[in-house]
C-alpha positions in Angstrom: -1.2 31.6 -11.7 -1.0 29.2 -8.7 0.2 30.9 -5.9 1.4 29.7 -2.3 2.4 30.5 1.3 5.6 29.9 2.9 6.5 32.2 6.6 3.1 34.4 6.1 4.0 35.4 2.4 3.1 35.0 -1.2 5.4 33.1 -3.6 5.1 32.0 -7.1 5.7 28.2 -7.3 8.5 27.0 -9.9 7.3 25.4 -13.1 8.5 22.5 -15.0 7.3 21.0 -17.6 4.9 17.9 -17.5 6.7 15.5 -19.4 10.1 15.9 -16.9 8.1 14.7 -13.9 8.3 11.4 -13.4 6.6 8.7 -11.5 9.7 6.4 -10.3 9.2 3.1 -9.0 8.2 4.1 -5.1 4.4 3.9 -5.8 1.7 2.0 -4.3 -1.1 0.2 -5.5 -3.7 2.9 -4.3 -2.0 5.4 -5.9 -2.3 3.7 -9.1 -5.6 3.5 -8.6 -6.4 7.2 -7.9 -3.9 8.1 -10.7 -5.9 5.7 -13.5 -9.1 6.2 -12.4 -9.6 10.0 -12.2 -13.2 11.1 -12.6 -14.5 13.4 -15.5 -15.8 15.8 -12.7 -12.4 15.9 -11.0 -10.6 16.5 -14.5 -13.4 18.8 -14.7 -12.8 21.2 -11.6 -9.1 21.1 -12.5 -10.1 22.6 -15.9 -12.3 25.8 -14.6 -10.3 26.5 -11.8 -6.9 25.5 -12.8 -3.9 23.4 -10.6 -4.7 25.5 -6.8 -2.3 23.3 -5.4 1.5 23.0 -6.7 2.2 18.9 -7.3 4.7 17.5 -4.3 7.6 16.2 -5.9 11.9 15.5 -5.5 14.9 16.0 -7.6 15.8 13.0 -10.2 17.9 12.2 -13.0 18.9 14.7 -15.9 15.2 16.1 -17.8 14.4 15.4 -21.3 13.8 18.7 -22.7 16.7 20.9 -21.1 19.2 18.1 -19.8 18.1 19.6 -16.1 17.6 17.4 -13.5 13.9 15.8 -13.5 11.4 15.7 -10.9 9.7 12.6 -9.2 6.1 13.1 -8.5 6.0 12.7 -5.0 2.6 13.4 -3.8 -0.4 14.6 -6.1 -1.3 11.7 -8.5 -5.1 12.1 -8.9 -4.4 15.7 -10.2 -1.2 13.9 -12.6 -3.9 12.0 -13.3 -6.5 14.3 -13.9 -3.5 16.5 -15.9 -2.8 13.6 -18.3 -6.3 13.2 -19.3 -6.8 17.3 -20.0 -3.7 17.1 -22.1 -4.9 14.2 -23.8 -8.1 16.1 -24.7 -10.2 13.4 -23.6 -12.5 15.1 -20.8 -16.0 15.3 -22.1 -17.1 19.5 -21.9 -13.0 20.6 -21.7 -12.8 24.2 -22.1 -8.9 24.4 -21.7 -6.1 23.1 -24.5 -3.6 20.8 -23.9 -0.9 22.8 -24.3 -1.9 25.3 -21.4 -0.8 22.8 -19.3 2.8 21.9 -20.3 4.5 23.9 -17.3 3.1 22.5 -14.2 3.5 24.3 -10.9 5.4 22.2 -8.2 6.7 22.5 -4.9 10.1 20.7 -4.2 10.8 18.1 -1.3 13.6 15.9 0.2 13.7 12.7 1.7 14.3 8.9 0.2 11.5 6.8 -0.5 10.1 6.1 3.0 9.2 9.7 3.6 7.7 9.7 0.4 5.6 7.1 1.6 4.7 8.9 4.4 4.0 12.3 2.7 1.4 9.7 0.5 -0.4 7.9 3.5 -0.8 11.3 5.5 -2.5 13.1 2.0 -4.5 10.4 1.6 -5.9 10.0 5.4 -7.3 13.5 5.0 -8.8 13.4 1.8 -13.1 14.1 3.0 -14.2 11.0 0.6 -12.0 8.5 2.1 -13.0 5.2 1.8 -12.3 3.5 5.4 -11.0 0.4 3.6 -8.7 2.3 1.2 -7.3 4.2 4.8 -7.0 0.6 6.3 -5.3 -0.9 3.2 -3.1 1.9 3.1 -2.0 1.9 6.1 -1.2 -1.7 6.3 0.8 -1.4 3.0 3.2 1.1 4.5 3.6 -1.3 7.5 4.5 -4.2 5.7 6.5 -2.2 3.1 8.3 -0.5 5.8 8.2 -3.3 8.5 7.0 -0.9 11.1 4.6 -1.3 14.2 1.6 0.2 14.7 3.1 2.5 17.1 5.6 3.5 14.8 2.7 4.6 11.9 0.5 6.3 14.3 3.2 8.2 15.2 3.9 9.0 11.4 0.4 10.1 10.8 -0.3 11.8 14.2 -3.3 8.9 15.4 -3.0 6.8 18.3 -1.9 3.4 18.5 -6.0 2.3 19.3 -6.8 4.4 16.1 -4.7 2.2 13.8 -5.7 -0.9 15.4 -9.3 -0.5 15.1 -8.4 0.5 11.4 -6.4 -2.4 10.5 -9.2 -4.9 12.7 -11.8 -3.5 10.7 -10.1 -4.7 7.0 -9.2 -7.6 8.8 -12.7 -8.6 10.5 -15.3 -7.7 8.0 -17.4 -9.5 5.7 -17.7 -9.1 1.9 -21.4 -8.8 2.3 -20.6 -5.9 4.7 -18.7 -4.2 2.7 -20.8 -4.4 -0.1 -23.6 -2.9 2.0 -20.8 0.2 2.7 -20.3 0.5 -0.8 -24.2 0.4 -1.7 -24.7 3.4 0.6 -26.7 1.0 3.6 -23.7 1.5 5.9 -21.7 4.0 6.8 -18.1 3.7 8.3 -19.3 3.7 12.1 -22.3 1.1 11.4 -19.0 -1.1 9.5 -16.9 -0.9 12.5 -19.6 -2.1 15.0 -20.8 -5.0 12.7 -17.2 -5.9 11.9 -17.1 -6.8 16.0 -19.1 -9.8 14.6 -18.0 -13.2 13.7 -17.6 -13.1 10.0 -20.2 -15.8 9.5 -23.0 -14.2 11.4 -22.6 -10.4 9.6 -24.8 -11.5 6.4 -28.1 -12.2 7.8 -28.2 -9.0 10.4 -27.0 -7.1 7.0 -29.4 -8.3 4.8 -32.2 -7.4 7.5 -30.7 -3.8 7.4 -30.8 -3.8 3.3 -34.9 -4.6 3.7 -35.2 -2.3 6.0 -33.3 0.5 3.9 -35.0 -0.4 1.1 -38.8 0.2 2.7 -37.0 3.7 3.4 -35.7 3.2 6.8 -31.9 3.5 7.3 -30.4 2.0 10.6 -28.7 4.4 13.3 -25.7 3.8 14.8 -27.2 3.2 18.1 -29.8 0.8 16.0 -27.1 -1.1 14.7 -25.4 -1.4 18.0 -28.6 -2.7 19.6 -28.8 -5.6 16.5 -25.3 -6.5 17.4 -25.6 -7.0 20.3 -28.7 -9.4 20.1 -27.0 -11.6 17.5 -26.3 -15.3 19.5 -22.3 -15.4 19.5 -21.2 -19.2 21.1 -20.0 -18.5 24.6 -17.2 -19.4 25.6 -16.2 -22.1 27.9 -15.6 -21.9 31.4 -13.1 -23.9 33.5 -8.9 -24.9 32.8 -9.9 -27.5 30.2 -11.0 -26.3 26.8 -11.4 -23.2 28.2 -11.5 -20.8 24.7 -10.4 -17.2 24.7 -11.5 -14.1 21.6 -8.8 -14.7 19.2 -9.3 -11.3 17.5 -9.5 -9.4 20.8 -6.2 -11.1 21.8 -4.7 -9.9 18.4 -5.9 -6.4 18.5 -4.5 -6.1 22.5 -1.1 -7.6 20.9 -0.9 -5.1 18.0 -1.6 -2.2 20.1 1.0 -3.3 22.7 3.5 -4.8 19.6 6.4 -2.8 20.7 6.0 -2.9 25.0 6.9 -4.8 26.7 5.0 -7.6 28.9 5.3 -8.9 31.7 5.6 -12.9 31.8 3.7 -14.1 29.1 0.2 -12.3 30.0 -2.6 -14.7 30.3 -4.7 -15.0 27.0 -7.8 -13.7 29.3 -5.8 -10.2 30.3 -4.9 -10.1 26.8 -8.7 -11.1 25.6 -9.7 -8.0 28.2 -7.2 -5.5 27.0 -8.8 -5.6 23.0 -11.8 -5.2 24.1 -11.0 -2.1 26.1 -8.8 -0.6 23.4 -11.6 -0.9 21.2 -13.8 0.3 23.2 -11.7 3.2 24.4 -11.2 4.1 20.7 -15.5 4.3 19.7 -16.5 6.0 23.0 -13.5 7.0 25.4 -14.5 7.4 29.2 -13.0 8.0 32.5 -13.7 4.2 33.7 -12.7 2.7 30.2 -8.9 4.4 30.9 -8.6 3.7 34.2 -9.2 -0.3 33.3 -6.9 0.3 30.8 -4.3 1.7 33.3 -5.5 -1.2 35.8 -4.1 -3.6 33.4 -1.4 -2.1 32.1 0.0 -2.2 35.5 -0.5 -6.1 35.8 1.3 -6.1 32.5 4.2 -4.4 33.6 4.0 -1.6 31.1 3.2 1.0 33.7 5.4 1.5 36.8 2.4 2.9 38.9 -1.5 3.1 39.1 
């Protein structure tokens, strides 16, 4: 029997039965996703070693079975997921019957729908096989759902503001072909987020070099990847008043990290083009002289009162 722990002791989680929890209309496309696409091995490990964790969920409406009030599943779809399959009896090698899982162990919750939302976006961020794209999307789902800043989520999720804008610039800034190479196992997350700092049309060729070179036997570092980056010809920018041109993305990513300070006179598109390119780099590889820029220009910016 599932057991928990709540102020250092050991409780035995109430039951209810499977077909009074419901799903309710508060639910986000990735959850869909984990809920209908639960893998035979998941289903699996549920089946041998049973539900370990109690599924997160809130009062409802009056049950089915015992005119009690029903629950809303509030966090813990894959395992719903998983659970609907084993009662279905559909999991190839299923050792357990359908009916052992009828009473399902949950742990009750308040809070309307945004803390829901919150509770989902936190258990998903620490799930080990976290996709960085499903984080990303996630994350900018509950900000446009909720019509928060990104100071406002990091401080839901307990990142800093530089940690959800290097998220969000990475989903925005990456090419398919990139992502593709992620999803064939060429790239990993780090190698994404430094070739993402490229110009969407010039990511293909430098990752179809690193697919040859992968497929000889020899996977890229980071460092290597950094190092082919960085040789990639970008167009430099103009220099002078007229037709000078500024890093549109490093602009944006300054703006979203700063979305709820406030500046000083309109900052010139140059402080603003510095200031993304320190947050970012702050967030990969954070050192004493990174920060102090950071604070340098945060002064001319008005957000900071002293050096």
């Amino acid at each position: 029997m599932t057991e928990d722990k709540e102020g250092g002791k050991s409780f035995k989680p109430p039951f209810v039965a499977f077909v009074d929890i419901e799903i309710g209309d508060n639910i986000s496309d990735q959850s869909k996703t984990r809920m209908a696409g639960v893998s035979d091995e998941f289903c699996l490990s549920l089946d041998r070693r049973g539900l370990l964790e109690p599924l997160i969920v809130r009062e409802g409406g009056p049950a089915r079975t015992t005119g009690r009030r029903k629950v809303v599943l509030d966090c813990g779809y894959r395992r719903y997921g998983a659970i609907s399959r084993l009662r279905a009896g559909d999991v190839p090698g299923q050792k357990t019957k359908a009916a052992s899982w009828n009473q399902i162990p949950v742990r009750y919750v308040k809070g309307d729908a945004e803390d829901q939302d919150v509770r989902n976006l936190v258990e998903n961020l620490q799930r080990l096989d976290l996709d960085p794209f499903e984080e990303a999307a996630a994350i900018k789902a509950f900000m446009d759902r909720h019509k928060v800043t990104q100071s406002m989520v990091a401080l839901e999720i307990g990142k800093s503001e530089a940690y959800v804008s290097q998220r969000l610039s990475t989903l925005r800034n990456t090419a398919e072909e990139t992502r593709k190479a992620y999803d064939d196992g060429i790239l990993n997350a780090t190698q994404v987020r430094e070739i993402s700092d490229l110009p969407k049309e010039k990511q293909p060729a430098l990752v179809e070099s690193l697919r040859k070179q992968a497929a000889s036997g020899k996977y890229a570092t980071v460092e290597d990847v950094r190092d082919d980056v960085a040789k990639v010809p970008t167009p430099k920018k103009k220099t002078g008043r007229k037709g000078q041109s500024f890093d549109q993305e490093k602009i944006t990513v300054a703006k979203e990290a700063y979305a709820d300070k406030k500046l000083a006179l309109r900052p010139r598109q140059a402080i603003m083009e510095t200031l993304g390119t320190l947050v970012t780099r702050d967030q990969r590889n954070s050192t004493e002289k990174t920060k102090h820029q950071i604070q340098a220009i945060e002064f001319v910016l008005g957000i900071k009162d002293t050096l």
